[in-house]
C-alpha positions as CSV (number, residue, x, y, z in Angstrom):
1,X,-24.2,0.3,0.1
2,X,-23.4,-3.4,1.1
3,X,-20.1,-4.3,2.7
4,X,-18.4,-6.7,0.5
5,X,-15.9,-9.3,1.7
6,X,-12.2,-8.5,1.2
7,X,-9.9,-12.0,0.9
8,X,-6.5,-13.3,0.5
9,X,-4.9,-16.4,-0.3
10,X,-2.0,-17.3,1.3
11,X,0.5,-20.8,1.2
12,X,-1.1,-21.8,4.3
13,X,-4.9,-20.5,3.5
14,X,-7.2,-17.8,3.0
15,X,-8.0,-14.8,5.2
16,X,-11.7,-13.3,4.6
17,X,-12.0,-9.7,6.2
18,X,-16.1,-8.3,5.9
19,X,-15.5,-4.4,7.0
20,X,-19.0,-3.2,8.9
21,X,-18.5,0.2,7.3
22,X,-16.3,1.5,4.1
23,X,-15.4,4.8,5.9
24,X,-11.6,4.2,5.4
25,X,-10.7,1.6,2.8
26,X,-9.2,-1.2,3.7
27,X,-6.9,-0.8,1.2
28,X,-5.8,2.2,2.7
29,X,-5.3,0.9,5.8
30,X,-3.5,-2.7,5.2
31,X,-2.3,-5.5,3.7
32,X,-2.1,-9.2,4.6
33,X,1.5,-10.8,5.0
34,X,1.8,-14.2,6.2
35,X,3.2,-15.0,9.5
36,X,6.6,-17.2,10.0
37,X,4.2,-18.5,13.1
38,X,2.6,-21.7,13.4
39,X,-0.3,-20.1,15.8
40,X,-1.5,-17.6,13.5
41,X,-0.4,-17.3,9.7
42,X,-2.1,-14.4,8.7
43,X,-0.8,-10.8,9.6
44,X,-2.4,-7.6,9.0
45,X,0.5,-5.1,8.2
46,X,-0.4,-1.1,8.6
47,X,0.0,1.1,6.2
48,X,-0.3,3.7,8.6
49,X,1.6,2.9,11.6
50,X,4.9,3.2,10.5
51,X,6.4,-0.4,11.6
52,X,6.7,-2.3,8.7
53,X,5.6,-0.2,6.0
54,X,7.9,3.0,5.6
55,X,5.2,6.1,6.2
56,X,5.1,10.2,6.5
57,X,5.3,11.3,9.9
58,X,2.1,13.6,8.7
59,X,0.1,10.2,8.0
60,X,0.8,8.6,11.4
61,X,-0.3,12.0,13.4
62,X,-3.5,12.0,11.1
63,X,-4.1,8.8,12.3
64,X,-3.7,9.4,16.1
65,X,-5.5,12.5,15.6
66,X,-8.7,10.2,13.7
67,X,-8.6,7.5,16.6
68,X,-8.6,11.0,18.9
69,X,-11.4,12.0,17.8
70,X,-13.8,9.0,18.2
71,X,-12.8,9.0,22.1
72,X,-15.9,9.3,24.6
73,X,-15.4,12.3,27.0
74,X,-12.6,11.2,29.0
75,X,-13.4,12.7,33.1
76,X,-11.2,14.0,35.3
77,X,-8.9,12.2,37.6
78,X,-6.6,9.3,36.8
79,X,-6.7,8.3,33.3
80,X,-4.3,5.5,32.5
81,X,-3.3,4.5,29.1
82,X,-1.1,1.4,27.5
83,X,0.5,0.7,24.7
84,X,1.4,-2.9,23.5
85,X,4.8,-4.1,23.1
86,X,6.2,-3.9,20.4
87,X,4.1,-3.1,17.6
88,X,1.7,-0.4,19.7
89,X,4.3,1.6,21.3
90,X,4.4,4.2,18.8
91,X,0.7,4.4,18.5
92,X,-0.4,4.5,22.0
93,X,2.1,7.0,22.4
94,X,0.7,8.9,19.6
95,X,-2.9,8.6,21.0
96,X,-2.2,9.6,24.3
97,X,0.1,12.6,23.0
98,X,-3.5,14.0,21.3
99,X,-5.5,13.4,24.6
100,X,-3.4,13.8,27.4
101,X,-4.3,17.8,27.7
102,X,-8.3,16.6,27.3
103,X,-7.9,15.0,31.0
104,X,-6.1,15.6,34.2
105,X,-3.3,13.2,35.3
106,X,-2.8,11.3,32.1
107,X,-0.3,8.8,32.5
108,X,1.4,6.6,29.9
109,X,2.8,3.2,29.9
110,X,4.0,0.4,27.9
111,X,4.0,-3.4,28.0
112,X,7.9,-4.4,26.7
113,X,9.7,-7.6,26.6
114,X,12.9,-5.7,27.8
115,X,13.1,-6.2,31.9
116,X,14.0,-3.1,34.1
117,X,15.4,-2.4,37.6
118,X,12.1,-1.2,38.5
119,X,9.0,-2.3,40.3
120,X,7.4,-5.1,37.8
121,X,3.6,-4.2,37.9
122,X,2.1,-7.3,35.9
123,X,3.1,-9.4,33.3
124,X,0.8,-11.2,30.8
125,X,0.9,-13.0,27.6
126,X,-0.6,-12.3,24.1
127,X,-1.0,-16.3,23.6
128,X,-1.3,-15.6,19.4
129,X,2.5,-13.6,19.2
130,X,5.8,-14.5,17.8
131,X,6.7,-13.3,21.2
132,X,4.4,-13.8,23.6
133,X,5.7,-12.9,27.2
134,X,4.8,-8.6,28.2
135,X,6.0,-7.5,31.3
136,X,4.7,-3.8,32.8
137,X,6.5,-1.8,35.4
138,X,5.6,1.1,37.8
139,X,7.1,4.5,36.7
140,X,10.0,5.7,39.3
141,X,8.4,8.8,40.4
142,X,6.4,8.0,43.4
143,X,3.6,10.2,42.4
144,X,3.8,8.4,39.0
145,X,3.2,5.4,40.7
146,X,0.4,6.5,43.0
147,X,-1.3,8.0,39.5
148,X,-1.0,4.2,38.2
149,X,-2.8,2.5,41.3
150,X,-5.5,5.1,41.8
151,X,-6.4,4.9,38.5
152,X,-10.1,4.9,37.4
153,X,-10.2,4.5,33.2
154,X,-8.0,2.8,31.6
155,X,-7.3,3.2,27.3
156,X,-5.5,0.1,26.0
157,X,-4.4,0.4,23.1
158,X,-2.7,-2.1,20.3
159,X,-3.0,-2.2,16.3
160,X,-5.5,-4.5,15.3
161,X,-7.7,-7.0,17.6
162,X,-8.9,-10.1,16.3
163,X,-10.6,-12.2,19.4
164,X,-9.7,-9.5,22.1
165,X,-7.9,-12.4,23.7
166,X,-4.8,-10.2,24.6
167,X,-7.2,-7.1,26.2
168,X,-8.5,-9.7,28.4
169,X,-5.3,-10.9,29.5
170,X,-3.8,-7.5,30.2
171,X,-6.7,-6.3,31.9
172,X,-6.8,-9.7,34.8
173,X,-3.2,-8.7,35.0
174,X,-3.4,-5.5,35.9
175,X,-6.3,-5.7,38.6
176,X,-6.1,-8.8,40.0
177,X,-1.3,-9.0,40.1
178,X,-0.9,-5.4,39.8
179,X,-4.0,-4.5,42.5
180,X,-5.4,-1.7,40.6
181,X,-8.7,-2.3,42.3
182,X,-9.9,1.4,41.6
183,X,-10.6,0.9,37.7
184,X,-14.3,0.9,36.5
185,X,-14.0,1.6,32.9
186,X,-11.7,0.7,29.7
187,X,-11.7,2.2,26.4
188,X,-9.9,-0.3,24.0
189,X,-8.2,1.5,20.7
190,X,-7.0,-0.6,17.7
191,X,-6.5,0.5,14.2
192,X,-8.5,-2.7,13.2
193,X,-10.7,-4.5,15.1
194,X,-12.1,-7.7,13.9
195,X,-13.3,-9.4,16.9
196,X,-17.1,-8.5,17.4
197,X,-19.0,-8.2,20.5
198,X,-16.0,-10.7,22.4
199,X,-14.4,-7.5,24.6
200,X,-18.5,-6.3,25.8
201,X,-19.3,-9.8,26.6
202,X,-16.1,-10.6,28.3
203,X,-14.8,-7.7,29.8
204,X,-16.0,-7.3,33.4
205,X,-16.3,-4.0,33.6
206,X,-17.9,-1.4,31.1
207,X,-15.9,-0.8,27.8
208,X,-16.0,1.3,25.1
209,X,-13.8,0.4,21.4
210,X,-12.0,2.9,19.1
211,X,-10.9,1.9,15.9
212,X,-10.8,2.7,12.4
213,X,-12.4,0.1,10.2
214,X,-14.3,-3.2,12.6
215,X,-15.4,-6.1,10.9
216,X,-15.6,-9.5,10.8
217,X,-12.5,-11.8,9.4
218,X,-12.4,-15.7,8.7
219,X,-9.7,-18.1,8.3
220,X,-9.9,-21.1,6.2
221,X,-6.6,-22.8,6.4
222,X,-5.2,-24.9,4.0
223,X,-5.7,-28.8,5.1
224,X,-2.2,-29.8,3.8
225,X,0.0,-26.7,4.1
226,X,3.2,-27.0,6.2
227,X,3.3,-25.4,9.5
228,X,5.5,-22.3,9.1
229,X,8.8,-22.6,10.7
230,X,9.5,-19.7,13.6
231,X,12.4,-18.0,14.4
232,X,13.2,-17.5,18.3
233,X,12.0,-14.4,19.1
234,X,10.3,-15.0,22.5
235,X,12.7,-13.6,24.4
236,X,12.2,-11.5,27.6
237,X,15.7,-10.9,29.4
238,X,18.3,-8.6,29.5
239,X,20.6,-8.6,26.7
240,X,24.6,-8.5,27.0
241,X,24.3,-5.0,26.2
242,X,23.0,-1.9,28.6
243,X,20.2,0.7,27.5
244,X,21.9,3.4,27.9
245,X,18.6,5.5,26.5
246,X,16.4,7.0,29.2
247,X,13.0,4.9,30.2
248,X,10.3,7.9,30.2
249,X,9.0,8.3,26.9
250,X,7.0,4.9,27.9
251,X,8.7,1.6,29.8
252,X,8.7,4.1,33.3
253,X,5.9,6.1,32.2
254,X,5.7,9.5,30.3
255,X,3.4,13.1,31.1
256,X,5.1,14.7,28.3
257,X,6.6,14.0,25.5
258,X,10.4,15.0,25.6
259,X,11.1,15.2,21.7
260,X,14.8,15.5,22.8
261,X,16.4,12.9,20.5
262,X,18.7,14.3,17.6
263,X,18.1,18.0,18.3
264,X,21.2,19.1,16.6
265,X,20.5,17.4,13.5
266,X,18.6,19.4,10.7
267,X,17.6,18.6,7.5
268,X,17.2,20.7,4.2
269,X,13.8,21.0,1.8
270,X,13.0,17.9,-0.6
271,X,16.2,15.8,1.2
272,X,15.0,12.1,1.3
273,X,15.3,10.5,4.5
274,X,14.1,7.6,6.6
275,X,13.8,7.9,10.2
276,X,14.3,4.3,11.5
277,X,13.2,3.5,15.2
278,X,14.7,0.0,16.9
279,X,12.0,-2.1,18.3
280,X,10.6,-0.5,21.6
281,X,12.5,2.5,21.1
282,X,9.7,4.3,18.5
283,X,8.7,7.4,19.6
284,X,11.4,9.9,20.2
285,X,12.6,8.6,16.8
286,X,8.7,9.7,15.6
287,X,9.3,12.7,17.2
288,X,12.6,13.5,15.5
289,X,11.1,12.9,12.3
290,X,7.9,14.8,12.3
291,X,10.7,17.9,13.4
292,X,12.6,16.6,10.2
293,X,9.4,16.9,8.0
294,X,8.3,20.2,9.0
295,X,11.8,22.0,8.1
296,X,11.2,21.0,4.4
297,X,12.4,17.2,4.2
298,X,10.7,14.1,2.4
299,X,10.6,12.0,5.6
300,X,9.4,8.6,6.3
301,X,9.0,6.7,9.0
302,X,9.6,2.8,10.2
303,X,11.3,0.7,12.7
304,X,12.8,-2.3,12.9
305,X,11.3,-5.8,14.8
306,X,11.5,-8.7,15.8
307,X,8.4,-10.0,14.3
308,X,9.1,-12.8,11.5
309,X,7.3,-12.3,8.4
310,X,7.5,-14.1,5.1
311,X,8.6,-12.0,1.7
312,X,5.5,-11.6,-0.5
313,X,1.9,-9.4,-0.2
314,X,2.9,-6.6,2.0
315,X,6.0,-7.3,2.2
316,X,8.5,-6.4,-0.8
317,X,12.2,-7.0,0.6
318,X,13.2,-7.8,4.1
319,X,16.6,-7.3,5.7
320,X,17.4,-10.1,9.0
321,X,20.7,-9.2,11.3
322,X,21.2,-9.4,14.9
323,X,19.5,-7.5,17.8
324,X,21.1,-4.4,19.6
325,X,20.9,-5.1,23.0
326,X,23.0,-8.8,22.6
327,X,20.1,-11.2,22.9
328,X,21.2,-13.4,19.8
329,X,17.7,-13.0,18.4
330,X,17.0,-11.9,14.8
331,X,15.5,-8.6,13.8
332,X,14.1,-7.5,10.6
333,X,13.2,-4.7,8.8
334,X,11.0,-4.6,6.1
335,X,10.0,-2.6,2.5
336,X,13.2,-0.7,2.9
337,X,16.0,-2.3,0.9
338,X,14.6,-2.3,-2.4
339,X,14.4,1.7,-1.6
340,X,16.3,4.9,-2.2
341,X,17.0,7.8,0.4
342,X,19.7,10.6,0.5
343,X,19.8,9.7,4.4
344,X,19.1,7.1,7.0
345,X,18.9,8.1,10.3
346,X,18.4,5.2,12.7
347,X,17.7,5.3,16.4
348,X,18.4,2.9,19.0
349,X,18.2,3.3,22.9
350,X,21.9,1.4,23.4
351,X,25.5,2.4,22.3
352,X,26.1,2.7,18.6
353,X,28.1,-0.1,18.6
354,X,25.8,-2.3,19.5
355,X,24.4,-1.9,15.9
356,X,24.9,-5.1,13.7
357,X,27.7,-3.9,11.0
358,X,25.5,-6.3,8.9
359,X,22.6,-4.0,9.1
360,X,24.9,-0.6,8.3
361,X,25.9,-2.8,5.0
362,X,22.7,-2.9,4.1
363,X,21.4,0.2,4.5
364,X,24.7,1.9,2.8
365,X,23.3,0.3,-0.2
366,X,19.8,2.2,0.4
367,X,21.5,5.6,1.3
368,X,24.8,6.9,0.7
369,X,25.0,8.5,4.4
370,X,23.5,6.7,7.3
371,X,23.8,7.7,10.4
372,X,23.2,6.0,14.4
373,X,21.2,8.3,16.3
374,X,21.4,7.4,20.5
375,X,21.4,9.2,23.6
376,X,25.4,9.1,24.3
């Protein structure tokens, strides 16, 4: 069967996508949104990584469980793993959660915009972002750290690659500022990826790519469209207000998974609720919500951002308020106002009052209980 060419138009042009295979639909996978970013105005928005697109906890496991299983035997010894701030968090997390047993001293980290009294490791830029600075620090433990400089493979992981650009950036980082001189492999995961050969002829040292769907995308931009206008969103300091959530589900490293967020809350069979996570802060909220699911509720997942995207294509309502950790940036969320839900659970790693009252406005109108889940 040929591969036929998958296209959108958008105000600013038109995005061409040629899948190599049809295994998964593309259609399945994602949509296009466009991008309030004058660097790239073309986003591919997940319909299966619970970020901007509401999704069942089920769908997102399936998925780490598919990327899982393309893996190449992973050996023994230091295997380090990273997930991408902020989009990735979630799904490296989930990706290392289905292969950390496979491999002896696993070790995950994430890249985050949000600095911490710890050792920085590297920092490094993803040049095409709405936020572009990542910073990466060493875990506390000392044996955690040890773990991150001996190791030999690394797994980077993000949602979708389009030149690889970012991969290349991370990887400099980390061996030539962060001295791990021991690596001699990478395996690079993406949902999507549509940049080719350009990690295998760039990456100096042997690597292998996981994804779901690869193929080839072009983009035609529109001669006379106006330049979308950004919101300030590149922002990598500490906000007026203190994480008061612990660091070790990623920022500081995680073994294991602690699934200790919200363990007195329960839910009953066919309730409808929506498990929000708050930028970085993804995966214990995942975790609470796949527990959610299996006593009997209708669950789905999503989280807010700080990425900027235009209404329209993917994206069916959008809700803008203020940050919770006092950086005076906007967040968003998306495709959940123009919803219904018994309940709204939504999860943030700083005090409950840190939540814009704006945003618990909203949401009342989406759910008549909803409720601010942190570690206090």
């Amino acid at each position: 069967m040929m591969n036929t060419t998958w296209s959108r138009t958008l105000s600013c042009g038109t995005l061409s996508i040629t899948p190599h295979s049809e295994r998964y639909p593309l259609s399945d996978l994602f949509e296009i949104a466009e991008r309030r970013n004058p660097k790239r105005a073309f986003l591919f928005v997940s319909k299966v990584l619970g970020r901007h697109i509401p999704v069942e906890p089920a769908v997102m496991r399936a998925t780490y469980r598919q990327l899982a299983s393309q893996f190449p035997p992973l050996p023994d010894g230091p295997v380090l793993f990273i997930g991408m701030a902020e989009t990735a968090v979630g799904l490296g997390a989930g990706v290392f959660d289905e292969l950390r047993q496979r491999t002896d001293n696993a070790l995950y980290l994430t890249s985050t915009r949000h600095p911490q009294p710890a050792e920085l490791l590297c920092e490094f830029k993803e040049n095409h972002s709405h936020a572009t600075d990542h910073l990466i620090y060493l875990p506390d433990d000392a044996a955690l750290r040890q773990r991150v400089r001996a190791a030999r493979t690394l797994v980077l992981i993000d949602d979708e690659a389009t030149t690889g650009n970012t991969f290349i950036n991370l990887l400099e980082a980390l061996r030539h500022d962060g001295g791990l001189s021991e690596l001699t492999r990478v395996i690079a995961v993406t949902l999507t990826d549509w940049s080719g050969n350009a990690l295998h002829q760039r990456c100096p040292l042997p690597v292998s790519t996981v994804a779901l769907v690869t193929g080839r995308w072009q983009w035609q931009p529109r001669p006379d469209a106006a330049l979308p206008a950004m919101p300030e969103v590149n922002v990598s300091s500490s906000g007026s207000v203190a994480i008061t959530g612990k660091q070790s589900w990623g920022r500081l490293g995680m073994t294991v998974p602690a699934a200790d967020l919200g363990t007195d809350i329960s839910s009953r069979p066919g309730e409808k609720i929506l498990v929000l996570g708050s930028g970085e802060f993804v995966w214990e909220p995942f975790m609470l919500a796949e527990r959610l699911a299996a006593q009997g509720a209708e669950v789905k997942y999503s989280a807010t951002t700080r990425s900027p995207i235009a209404c329209g294509f993917a994206v069916e309502s959008a809700l803008t308020f203020s940050d919770n950790y006092g950086l005076g940036i906007a967040n968003f969320i998306y495709n959940v106002v123009h919803q219904q839900f018994d309940r709204i659970l939504l999860c943030c790693e700083t005090p409950a009052a840190s939540i814009d009252p704006q945003l618990i406005a909203a949401l009342d109108g989406v759910a008549p209980r909803v409720e601010v889940i942190c570690y206090e």
